[in-house]
C-alpha positions, 0 to 999 in steps of 0.5 A, a space after each residue: 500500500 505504501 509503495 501505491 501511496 509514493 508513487 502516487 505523490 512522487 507522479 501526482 503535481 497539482 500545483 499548477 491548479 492550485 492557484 485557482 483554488 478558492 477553497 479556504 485551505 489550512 495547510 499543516 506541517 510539521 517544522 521536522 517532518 522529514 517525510 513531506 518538509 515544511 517547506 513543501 507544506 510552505 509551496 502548497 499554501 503560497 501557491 493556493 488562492 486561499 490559504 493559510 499555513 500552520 506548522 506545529 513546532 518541534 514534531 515529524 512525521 515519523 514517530 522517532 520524533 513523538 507523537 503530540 496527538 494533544 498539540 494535533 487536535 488542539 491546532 485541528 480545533 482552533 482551526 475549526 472554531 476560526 472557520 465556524 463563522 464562515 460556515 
């Protein structure tokens, strides 16, 4: 499955469409992801008509860094109630 998922992101390019994107997008990074960089989460939220970037400090993708799920969802909730009046 893994295998499936890589191919699909290192083939996949979406970023010329992403400039026509008025959707709101929360991008969310991780400031020590190794697997998809913060910089990469930077590029999508740049390039998307409406956008805002979070990066969630001092975590990774990979669990060799810890897993902050209370961090996740607290960023995922305030997130959530900033959009609610926009519902």
């Amino acid at each position: 499955m893994m295998a499936a998922q890589w191919r699909a992101c290192l083939e996949y390019d979406s970023t010329t469409k992403l400039p026509t994107c008025q959707v709101p997008m929360h991008v969310i990074a991780f400031e020590q992801d190794l697997q998809t960089p913060p910089a990469r989460g930077k590029l999508v939220a740049d390039l998307a008509g409406n956008a805002q970037l979070h990066i969630l400090p001092g975590m990774g993708h990979f669990s060799m860094f810890g897993h902050k799920p209370e961090a996740v969802c607290s960023m995922i909730k305030a997130i959530m109630e900033q959009e609610r009046p926009n519902l």
